[in-house]
ROKEBA-856308 format. One record per residue (C-alpha): x, z, y negated; residue in three letters. Coordinates in steps of 0.2 Angstrom, whole numbers, m for minus. Example, Ala and Ser with C-alpha at 12.3 -4.5 7.8 and 13.67 -1.06 7.14 Angstrom:
<sefis>
sefi xx 62 zz 39 yy 22 resn ALA
sefi xx 68 zz 36 yy 5 resn SER
</sefis>
This chain:
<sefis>
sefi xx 35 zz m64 yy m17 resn UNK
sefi xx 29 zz m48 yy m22 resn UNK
sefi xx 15 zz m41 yy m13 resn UNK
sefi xx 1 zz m29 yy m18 resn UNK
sefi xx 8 zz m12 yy m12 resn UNK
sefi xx m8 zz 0 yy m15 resn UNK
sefi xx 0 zz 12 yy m4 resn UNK
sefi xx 9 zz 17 yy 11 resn UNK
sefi xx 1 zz 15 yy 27 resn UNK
sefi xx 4 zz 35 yy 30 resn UNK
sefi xx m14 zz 38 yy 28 resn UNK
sefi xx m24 zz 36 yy 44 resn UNK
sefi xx m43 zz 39 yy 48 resn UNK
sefi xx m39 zz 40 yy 68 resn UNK
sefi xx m45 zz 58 yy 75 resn UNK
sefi xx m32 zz 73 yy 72 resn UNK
sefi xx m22 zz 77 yy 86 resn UNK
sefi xx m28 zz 97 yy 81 resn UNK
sefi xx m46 zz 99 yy 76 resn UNK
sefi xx m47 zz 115 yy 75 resn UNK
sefi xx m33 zz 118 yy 59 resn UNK
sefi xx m40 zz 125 yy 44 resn UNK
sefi xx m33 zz 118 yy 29 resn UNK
sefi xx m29 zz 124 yy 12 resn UNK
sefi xx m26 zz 113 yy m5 resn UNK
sefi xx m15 zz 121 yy m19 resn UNK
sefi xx m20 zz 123 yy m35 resn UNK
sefi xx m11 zz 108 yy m48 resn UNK
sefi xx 6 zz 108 yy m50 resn UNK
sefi xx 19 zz 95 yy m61 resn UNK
sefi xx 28 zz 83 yy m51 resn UNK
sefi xx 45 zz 88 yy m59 resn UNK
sefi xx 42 zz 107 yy m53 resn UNK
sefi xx 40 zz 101 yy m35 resn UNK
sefi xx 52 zz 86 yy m33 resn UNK
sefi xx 62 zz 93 yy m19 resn UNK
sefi xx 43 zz 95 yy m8 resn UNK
sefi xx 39 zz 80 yy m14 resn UNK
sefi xx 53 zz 71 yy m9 resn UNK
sefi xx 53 zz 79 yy 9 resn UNK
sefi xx 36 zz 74 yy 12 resn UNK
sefi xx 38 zz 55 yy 4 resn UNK
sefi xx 52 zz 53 yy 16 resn UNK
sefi xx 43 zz 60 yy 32 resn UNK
sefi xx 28 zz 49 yy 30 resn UNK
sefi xx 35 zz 33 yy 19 resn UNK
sefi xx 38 zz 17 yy 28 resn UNK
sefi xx 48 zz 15 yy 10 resn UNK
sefi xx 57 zz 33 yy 13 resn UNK
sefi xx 74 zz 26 yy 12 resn UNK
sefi xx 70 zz 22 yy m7 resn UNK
sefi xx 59 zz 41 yy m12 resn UNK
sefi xx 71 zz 46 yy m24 resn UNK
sefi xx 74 zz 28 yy m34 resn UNK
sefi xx 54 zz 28 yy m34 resn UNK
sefi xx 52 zz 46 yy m39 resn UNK
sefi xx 63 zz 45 yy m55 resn UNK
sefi xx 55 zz 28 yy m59 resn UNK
sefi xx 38 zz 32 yy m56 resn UNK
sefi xx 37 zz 51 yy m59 resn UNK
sefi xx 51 zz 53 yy m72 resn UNK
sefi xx 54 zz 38 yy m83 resn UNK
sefi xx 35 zz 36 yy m84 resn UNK
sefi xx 31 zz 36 yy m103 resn UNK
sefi xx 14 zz 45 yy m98 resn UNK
sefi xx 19 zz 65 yy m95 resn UNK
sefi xx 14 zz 73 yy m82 resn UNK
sefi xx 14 zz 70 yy m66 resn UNK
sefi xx 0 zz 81 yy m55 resn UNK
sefi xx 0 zz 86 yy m37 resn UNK
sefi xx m7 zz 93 yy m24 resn UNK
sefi xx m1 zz 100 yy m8 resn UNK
sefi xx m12 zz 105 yy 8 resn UNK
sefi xx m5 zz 119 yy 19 resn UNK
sefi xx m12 zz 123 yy 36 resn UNK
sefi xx m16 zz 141 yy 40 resn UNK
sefi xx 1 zz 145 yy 43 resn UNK
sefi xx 7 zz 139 yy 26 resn UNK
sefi xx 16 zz 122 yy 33 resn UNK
sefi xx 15 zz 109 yy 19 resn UNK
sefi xx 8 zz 94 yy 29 resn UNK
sefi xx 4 zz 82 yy 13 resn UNK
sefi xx 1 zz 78 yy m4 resn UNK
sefi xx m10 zz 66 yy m17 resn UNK
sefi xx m3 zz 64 yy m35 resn UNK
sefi xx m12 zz 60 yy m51 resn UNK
sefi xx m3 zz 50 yy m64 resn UNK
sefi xx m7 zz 49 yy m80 resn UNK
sefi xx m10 zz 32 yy m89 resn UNK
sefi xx m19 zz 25 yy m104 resn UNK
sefi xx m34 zz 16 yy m103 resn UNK
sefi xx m46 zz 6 yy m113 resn UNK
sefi xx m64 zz 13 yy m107 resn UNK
sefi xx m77 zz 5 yy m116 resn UNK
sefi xx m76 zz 7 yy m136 resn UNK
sefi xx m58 zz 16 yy m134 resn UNK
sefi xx m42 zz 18 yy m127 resn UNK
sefi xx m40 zz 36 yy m118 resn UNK
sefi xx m31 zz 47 yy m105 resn UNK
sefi xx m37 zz 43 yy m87 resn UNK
sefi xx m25 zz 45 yy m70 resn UNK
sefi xx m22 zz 35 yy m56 resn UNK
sefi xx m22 zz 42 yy m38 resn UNK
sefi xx m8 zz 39 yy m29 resn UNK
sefi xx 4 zz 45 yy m13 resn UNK
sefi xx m10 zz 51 yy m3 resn UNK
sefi xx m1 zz 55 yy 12 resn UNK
sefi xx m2 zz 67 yy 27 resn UNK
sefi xx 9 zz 71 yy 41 resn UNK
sefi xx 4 zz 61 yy 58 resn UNK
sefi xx m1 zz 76 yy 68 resn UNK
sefi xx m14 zz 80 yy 54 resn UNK
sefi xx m20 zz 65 yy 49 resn UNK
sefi xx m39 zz 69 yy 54 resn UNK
sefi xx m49 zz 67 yy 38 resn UNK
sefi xx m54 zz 85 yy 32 resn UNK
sefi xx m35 zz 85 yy 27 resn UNK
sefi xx m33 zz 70 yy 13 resn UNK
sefi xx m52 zz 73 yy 10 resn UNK
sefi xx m48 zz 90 yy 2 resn UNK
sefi xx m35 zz 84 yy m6 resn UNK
sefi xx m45 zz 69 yy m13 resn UNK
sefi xx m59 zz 80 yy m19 resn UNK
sefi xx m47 zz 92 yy m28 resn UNK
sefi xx m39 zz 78 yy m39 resn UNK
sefi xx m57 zz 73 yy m41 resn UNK
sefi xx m61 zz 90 yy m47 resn UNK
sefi xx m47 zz 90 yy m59 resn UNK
sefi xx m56 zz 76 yy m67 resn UNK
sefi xx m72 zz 83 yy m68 resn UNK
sefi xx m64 zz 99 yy m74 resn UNK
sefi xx m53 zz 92 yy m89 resn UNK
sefi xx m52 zz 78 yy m103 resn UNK
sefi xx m48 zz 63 yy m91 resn UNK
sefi xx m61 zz 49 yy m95 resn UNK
sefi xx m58 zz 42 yy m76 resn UNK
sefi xx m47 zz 41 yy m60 resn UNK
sefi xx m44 zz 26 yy m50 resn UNK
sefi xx m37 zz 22 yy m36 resn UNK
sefi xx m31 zz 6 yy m27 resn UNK
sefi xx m29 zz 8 yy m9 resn UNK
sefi xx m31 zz m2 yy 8 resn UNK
sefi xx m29 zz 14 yy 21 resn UNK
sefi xx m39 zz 29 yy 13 resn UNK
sefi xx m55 zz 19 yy 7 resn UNK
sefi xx m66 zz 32 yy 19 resn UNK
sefi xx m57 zz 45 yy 13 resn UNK
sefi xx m60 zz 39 yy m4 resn UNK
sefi xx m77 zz 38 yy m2 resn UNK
sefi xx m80 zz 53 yy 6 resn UNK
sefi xx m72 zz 64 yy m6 resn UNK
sefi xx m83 zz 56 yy m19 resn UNK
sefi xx m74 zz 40 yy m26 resn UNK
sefi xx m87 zz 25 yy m30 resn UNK
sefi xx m79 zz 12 yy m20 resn UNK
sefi xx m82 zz m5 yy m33 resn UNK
sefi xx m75 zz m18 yy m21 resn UNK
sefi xx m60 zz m29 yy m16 resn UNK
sefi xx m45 zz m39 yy m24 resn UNK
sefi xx m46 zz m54 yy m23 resn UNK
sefi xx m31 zz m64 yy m19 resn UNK
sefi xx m29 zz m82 yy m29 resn UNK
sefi xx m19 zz m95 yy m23 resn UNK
sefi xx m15 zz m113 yy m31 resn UNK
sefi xx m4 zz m123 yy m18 resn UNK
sefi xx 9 zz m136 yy m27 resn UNK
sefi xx 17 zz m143 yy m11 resn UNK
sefi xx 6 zz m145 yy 8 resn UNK
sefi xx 19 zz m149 yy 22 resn UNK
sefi xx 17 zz m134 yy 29 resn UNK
sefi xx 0 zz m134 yy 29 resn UNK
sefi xx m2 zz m150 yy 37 resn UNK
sefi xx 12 zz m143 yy 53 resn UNK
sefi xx m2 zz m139 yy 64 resn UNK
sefi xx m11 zz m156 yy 62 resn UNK
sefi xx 5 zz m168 yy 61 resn UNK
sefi xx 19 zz m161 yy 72 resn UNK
sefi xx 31 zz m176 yy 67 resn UNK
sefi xx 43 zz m174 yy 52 resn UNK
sefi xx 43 zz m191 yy 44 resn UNK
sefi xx 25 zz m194 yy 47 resn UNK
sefi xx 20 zz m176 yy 39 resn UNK
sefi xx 32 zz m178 yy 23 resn UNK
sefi xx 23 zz m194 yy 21 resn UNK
sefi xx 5 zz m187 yy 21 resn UNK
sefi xx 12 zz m173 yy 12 resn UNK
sefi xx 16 zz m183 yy m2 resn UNK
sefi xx 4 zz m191 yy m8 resn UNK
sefi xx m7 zz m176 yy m7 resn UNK
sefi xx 5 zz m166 yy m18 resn UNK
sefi xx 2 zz m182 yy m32 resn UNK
sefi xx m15 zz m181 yy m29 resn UNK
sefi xx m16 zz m162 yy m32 resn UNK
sefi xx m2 zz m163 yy m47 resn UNK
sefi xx m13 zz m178 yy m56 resn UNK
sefi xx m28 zz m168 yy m54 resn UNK
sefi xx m19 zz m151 yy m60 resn UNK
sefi xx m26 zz m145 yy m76 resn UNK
sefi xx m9 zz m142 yy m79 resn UNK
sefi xx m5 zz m163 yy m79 resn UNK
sefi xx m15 zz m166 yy m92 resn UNK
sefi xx m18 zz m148 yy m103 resn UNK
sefi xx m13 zz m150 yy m121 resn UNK
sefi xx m12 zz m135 yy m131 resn UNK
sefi xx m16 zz m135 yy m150 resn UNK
sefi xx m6 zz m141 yy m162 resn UNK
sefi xx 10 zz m127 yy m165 resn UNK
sefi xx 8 zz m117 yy m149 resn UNK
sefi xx 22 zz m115 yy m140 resn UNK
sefi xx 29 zz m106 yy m122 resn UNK
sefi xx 43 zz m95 yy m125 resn UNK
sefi xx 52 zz m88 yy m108 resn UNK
sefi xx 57 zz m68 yy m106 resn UNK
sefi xx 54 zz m60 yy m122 resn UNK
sefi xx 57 zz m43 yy m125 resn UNK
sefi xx 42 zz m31 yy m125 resn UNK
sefi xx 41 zz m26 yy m143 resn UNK
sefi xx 27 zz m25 yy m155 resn UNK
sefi xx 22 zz m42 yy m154 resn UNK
sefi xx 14 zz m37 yy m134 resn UNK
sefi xx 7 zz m24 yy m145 resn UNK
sefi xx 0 zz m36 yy m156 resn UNK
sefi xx m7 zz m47 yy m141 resn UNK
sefi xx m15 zz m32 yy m132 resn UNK
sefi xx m23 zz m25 yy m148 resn UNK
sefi xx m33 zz m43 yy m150 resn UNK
sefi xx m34 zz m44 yy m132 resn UNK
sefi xx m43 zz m28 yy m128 resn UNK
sefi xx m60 zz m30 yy m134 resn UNK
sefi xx m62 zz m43 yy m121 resn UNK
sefi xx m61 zz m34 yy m107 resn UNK
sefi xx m73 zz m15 yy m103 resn UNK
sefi xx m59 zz m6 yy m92 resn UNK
sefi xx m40 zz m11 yy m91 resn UNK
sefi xx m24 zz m1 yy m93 resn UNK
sefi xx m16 zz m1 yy m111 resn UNK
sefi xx m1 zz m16 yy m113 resn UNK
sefi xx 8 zz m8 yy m125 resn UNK
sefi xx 26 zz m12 yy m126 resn UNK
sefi xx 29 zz 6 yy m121 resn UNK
sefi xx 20 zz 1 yy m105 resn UNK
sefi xx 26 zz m13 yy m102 resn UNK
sefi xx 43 zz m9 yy m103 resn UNK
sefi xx 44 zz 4 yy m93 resn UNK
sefi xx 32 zz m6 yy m79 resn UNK
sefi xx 43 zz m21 yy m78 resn UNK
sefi xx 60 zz m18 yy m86 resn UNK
sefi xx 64 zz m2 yy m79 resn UNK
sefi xx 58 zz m6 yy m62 resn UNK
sefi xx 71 zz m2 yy m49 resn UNK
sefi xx 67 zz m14 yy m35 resn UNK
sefi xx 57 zz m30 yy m41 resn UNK
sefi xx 64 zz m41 yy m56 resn UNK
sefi xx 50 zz m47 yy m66 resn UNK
sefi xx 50 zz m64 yy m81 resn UNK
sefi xx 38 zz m67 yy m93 resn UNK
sefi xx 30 zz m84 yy m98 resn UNK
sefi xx 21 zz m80 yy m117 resn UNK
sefi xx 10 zz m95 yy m127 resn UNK
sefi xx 11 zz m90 yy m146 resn UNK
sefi xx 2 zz m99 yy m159 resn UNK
sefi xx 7 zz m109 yy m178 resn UNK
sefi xx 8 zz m92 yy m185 resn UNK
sefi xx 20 zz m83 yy m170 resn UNK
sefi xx 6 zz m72 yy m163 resn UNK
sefi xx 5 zz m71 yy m146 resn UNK
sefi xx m11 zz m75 yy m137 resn UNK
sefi xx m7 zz m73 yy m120 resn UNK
sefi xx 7 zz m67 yy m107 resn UNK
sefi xx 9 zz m67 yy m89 resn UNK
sefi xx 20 zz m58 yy m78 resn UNK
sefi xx 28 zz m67 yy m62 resn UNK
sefi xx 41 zz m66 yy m47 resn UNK
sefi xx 50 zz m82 yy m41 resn UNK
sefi xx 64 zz m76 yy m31 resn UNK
sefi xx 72 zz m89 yy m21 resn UNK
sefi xx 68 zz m109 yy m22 resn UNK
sefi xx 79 zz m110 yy m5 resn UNK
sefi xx 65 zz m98 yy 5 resn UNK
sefi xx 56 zz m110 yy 18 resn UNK
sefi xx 40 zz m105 yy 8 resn UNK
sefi xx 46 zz m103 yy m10 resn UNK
sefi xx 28 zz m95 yy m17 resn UNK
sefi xx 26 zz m88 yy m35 resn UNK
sefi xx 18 zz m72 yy m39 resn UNK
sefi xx 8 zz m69 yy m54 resn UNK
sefi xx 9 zz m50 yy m56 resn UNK
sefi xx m2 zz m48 yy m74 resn UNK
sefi xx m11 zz m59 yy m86 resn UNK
sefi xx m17 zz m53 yy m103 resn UNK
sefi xx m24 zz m67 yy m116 resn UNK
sefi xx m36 zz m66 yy m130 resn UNK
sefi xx m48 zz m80 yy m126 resn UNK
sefi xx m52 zz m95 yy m114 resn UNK
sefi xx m42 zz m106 yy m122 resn UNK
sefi xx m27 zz m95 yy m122 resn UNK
sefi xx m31 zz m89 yy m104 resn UNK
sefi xx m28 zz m105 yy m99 resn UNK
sefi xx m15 zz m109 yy m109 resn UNK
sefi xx m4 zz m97 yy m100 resn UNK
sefi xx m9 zz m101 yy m83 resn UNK
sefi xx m6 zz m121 yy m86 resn UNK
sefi xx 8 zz m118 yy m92 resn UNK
sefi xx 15 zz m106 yy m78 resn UNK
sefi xx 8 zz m117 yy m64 resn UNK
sefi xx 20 zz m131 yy m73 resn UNK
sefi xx 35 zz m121 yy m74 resn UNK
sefi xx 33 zz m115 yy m57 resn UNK
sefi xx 32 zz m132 yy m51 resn UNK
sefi xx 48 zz m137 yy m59 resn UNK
sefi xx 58 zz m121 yy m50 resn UNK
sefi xx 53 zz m129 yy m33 resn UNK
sefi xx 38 zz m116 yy m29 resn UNK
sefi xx 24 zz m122 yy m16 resn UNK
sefi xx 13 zz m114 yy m23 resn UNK
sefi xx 8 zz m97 yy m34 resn UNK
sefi xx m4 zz m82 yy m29 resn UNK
sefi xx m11 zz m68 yy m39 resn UNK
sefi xx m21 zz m52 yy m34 resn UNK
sefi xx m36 zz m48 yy m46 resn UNK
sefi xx m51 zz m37 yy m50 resn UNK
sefi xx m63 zz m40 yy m63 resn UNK
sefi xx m66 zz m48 yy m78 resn UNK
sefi xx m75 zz m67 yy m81 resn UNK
sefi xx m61 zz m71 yy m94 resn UNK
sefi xx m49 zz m72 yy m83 resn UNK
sefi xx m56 zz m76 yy m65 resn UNK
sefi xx m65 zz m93 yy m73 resn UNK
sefi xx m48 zz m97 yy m82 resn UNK
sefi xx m38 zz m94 yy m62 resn UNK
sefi xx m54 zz m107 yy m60 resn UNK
sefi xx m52 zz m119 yy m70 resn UNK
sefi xx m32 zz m119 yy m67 resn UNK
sefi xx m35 zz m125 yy m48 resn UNK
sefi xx m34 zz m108 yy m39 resn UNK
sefi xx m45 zz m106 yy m24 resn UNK
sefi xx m49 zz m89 yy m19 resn UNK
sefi xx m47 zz m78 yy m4 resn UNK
sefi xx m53 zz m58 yy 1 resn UNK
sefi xx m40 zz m45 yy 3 resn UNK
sefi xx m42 zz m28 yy 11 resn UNK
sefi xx m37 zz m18 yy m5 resn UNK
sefi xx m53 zz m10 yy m12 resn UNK
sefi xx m53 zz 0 yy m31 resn UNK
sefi xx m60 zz 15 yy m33 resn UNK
sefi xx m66 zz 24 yy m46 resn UNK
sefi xx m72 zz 43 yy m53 resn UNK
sefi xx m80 zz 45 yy m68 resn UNK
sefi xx m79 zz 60 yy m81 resn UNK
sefi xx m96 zz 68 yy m82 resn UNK
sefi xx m97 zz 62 yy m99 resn UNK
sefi xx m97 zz 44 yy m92 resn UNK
sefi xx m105 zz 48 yy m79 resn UNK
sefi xx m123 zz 40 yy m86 resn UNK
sefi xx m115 zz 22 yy m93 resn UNK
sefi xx m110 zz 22 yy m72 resn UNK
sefi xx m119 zz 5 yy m71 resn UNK
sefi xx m111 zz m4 yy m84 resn UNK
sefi xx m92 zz 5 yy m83 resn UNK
sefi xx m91 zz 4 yy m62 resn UNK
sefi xx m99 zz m14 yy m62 resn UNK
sefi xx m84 zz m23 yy m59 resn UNK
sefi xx m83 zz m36 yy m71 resn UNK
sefi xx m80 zz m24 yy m83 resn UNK
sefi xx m61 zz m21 yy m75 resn UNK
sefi xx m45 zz m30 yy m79 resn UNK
sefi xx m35 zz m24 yy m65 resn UNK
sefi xx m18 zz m34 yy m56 resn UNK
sefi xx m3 zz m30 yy m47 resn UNK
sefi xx 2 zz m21 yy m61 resn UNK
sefi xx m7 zz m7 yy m55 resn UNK
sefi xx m8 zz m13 yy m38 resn UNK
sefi xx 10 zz m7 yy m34 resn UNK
sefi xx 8 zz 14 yy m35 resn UNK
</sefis>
């Protein structure tokens, strides 16, 4: 099941081991200039160093959004001792799509992982924003919220994690050690929960239809062109995007459930994971969701709860920030929700800077694993 990686566990908040170092951030560099220090660095504080390279040329260089920013912090004796990175994406921000980045890799070596460290180099990406044309950065994170906040980042709130069950024997473990019995009990609270699924019953108007693993052309284009004005905040679907999010992925193989309509538009998509129906607790993961309307919001999720259920999965989870449209249609589908640790923050462009309470409220995001990963 895929998991919302906001970032390695590198950065700490514990005191430094050495107080007294003075620290120095670099002015902004590209990420392809500074690959080899970037790599060293990524493999001295990355619980996933073994995989920096495959990362870098996925994330930094196959990237359809060029460049890639960094910045480094030096002690007073000029030691490289970490980096942040900004990378570039396109966003809808209220009334249009523009450039914003997303902060990512904050990381610090151990020895120097006081705060005054990552908080300089936090407060130099956000200068960059100030500085330049970016409408916003963001950040998803579950280690360096102080930092975050201290260097100036509004702090908007918490993931929350979604979860339908499909199957309950190993929930009922601790109450009904013995097999048979449990199995028993088991069953007829997974009919109960399948008859009242909104899934059971859900009938779709007349000509829509699921299709399975379509390719990312222009009709995701389409979709997230009628799609967009529902939502105040959330990172451009265009097939561009999405293609190089989920096809080109190195590491996680992603499918795609689509509902499209009598004419052969799509309405709605989502992104999920089901990796193995043979793991003791085979969960689903539903990694994005992008619809045009109620109706079509839960189109996709009914119909993805069923197909899941078919594959043998206990149940599905999804990570999400924001937006009514969707959170009632995770609602209405039977999801029950749960608090994560992973916070979103965000830094405005001056410009933006007075619509702060209606662009930082946080139904005015769209934001799921998709971003999550970074």
């Amino acid at each position: 099941m895929a998991t919302l990686q906001a970032e390695s566990p590198a950065v700490s908040i514990a005191k430094s081991a050495r107080p007294s170092v003075s620290y120095t951030v670099t002015a902004a560099r590209s990420a392809d200039a500074m690959k080899p220090e970037i790599l060293r660095l990524m493999r001295d504080n990355f619980s996933w160093s073994q995989q920096a390279d495959v990362w870098h040329h996925w994330a930094y260089e196959q990237s359809p959004y060029r460049p890639n920013y960094c910045w480094f912090v030096e002690t007073e004796d000029q030691e490289t001792v970490g980096f942040t990175a900004l990378m570039p994406r396109r966003m809808k921000v209220a009334e249009r799509v523009c450039d914003v980045g997303q902060a990512a890799n904050l990381n610090v070596q151990a020895e120097h992982r006081g705060t005054a460290a990552a908080i300089k180099l936090q407060r130099a990406l956000i200068s960059h924003v100030e500085e330049g044309d970016l409408a916003l950065a963001f950040g998803i994170t579950r280690n360096a919220v102080a930092v975050q906040r201290r260097a100036g980042d509004r702090d908007l709130g918490t993931f929350s994690r979604w979860i339908k069950l499909f199957r309950t024997e190993h929930k009922l473990r601790g109450r009904i050690p013995w097999t048979w019995p449990r199995q028993a009990v088991a069953g007829v609270v997974d009919a109960a929960l399948r008859l009242r699924a909104r899934e059971t019953w859900l009938r779709m108007p007349r000509g829509w239809q699921v299709q399975h693993d379509l390719p990312f052309d222009a009709r995701f284009d389409a979709l997230w062109e009628a799609a967009a004005p529902r939502f105040g905040i959330a990172t451009e679907r265009s097939s561009a995007y999405l293609n190089w999010r989920y096809r080109l992925d190195p590491q996680l193989k992603y499918r795609t459930l689509a509902v499209h309509n009598e004419r052969g538009e799509l309405r709605s998509d989502a992104i999920y994971q089901f990796r193995d129906p043979e793991e003791s607790l085979p969960f689903g993961a539903t990694v994005d969701v992008m619809a045009v309307d109620p109706s079509s919001a839960n189109a996709v999720l009914a119909s993805l709860s069923s197909h899941l259920r078919r594959l043998g999965a206990t149940g599905v989870q999804m990570p999400y920030f924001g937006s009514p449209l969707i959170e009632e249609a995770l609602q209405r589908c039977g999801y029950f929700r749960r608090s994560s640790d992973v916070h979103l923050l965000a830094h405005l462009h001056p410009s933006l800077q007075p619509r702060e309470a209606e662009l930082l409220a946080p139904v005015c995001w769209h934001m799921t694993e998709a971003e999550g990963k970074f």
